[in-house]
C-alpha positions as CSV (number, residue, x, y, z in Angstrom):
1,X,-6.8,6.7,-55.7
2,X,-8.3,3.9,-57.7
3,X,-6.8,5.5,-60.7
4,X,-3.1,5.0,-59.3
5,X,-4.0,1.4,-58.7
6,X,-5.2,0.4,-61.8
7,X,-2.4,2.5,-63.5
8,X,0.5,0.0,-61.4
9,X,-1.7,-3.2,-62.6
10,X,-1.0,-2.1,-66.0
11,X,2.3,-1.2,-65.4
12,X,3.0,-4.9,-63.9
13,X,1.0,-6.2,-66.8
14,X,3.2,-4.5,-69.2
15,X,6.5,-6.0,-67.6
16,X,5.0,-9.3,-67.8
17,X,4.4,-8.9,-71.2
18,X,7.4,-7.8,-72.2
19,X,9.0,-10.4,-69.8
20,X,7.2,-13.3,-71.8
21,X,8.4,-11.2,-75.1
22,X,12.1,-11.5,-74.3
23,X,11.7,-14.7,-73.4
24,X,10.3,-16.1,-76.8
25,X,12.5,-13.7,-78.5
26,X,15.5,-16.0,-76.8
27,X,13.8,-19.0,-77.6
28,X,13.1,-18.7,-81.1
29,X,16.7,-17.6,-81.3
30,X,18.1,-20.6,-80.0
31,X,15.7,-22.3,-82.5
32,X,16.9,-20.3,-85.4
33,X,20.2,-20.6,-84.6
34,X,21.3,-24.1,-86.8
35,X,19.1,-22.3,-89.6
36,X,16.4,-25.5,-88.4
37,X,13.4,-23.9,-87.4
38,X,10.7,-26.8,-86.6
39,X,7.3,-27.7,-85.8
40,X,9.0,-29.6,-82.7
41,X,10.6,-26.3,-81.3
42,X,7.8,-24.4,-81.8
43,X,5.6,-26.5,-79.7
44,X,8.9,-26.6,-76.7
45,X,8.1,-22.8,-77.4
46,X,4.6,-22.6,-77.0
47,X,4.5,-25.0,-74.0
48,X,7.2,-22.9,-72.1
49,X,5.4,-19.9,-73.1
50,X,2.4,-21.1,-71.5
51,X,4.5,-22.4,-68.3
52,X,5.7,-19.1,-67.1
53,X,2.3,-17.4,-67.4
54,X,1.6,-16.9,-70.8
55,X,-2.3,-17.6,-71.6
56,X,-2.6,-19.7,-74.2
57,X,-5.6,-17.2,-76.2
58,X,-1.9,-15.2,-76.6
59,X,0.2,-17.8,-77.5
60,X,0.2,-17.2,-81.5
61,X,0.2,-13.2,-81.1
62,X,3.7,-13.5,-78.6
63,X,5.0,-15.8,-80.8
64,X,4.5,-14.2,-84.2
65,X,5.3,-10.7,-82.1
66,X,8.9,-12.3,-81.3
67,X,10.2,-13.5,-84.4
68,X,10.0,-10.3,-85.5
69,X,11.9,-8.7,-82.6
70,X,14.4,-11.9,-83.0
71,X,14.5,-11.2,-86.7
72,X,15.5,-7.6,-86.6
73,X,17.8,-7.8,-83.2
74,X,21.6,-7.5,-84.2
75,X,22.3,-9.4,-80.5
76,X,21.2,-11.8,-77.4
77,X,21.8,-9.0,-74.7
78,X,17.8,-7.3,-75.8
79,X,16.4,-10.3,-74.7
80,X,18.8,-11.5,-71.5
81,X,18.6,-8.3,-69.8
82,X,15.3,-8.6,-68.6
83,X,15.6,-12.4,-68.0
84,X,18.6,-12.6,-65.9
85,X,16.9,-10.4,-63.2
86,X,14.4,-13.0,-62.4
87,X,14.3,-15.5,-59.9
88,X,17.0,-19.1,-59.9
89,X,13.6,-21.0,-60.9
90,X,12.7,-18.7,-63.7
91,X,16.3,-19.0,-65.5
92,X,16.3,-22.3,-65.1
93,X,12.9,-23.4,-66.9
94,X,14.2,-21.0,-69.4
95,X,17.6,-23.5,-69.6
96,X,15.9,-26.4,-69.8
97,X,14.2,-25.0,-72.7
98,X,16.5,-23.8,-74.2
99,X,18.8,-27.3,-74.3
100,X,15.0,-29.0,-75.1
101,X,15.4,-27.3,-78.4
102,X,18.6,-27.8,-79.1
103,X,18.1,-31.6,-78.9
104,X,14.7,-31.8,-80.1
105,X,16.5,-32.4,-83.1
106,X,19.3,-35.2,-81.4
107,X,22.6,-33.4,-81.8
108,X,23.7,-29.8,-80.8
109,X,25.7,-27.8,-83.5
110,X,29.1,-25.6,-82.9
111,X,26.7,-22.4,-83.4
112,X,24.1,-24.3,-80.3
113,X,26.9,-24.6,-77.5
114,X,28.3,-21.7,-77.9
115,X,25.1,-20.2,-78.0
116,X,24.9,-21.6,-74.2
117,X,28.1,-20.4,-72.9
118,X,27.4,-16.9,-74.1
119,X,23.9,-17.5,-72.2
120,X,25.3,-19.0,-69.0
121,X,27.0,-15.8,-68.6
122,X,24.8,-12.9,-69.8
123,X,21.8,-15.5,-67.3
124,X,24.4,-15.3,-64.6
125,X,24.0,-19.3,-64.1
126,X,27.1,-20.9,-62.6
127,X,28.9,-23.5,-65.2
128,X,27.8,-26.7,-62.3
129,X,24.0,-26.2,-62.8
130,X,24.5,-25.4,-66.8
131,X,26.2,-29.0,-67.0
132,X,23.4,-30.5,-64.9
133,X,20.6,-29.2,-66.8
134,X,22.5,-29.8,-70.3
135,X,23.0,-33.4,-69.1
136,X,19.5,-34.0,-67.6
137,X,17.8,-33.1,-71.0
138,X,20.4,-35.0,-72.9
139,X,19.6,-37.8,-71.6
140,X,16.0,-37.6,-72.3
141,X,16.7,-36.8,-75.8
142,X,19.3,-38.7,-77.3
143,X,18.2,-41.9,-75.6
């Protein structure tokens, strides 16, 4: 019995993991995406990472773990399948930053936006809370 138990911790464990794995992956996407990737998204990165549950002794492995899945996926939809099933607060951290790295550098790019629609979709987010995030981080940014 104790067996079966510890075997269904790992289990979660392992969906966690891979949860936090997707969710870099996207990340350093979006980060990649204007061919601009910077000390100033990495650190929105780590610092996102570590605010949905990621310890911060793992921090360098996910990181380093997702480029490579980023580098080698041909498309988005291996890292927003697993995302979109979590909760409305989940996506939305994720949203937030996602539009902190886009303006961590004080303009967003054709390739950035479009980027986002895609994502509003595939995240199932409606197009109202898209603008308010995008417009809430804005501001902070491009002050």
């Amino acid at each position: 019995m104790f067996k079966l138990f510890k075997n269904k911790k790992l289990e979660k464990d392992s969906k966690n993991t891979d949860l936090l794995s997707k969710t870099a992956s996207l990340l350093i996407h979006a980060a990649k995406i204007d061919e601009k990737y910077t000390d100033k998204e990495k650190d929105i990165i780590k610092s996102t990472l570590i605010e949905i549950g990621a310890e911060k002794k793992n921090i360098d492995k996910i990181i380093f773990d997702a480029e490579a899945n980023e580098e080698k996926a041909n498309q988005i939809l291996n890292f927003t399948k697993q995302i979109k099933n979590t909760d409305e607060k989940f996506k939305i951290k994720i949203v937030e930053s996602l539009w902190k790295i886009i303006y961590s550098n004080n303009e967003a790019d054709m390739y950035e936006t479009t980027l986002m629609r895609r994502l509003e979709g595939l995240l199932y987010i409606d197009n109202k809370t898209m603008g308010n995030i995008k417009q809430r981080i804005k501001s902070k940014y491009l002050k």
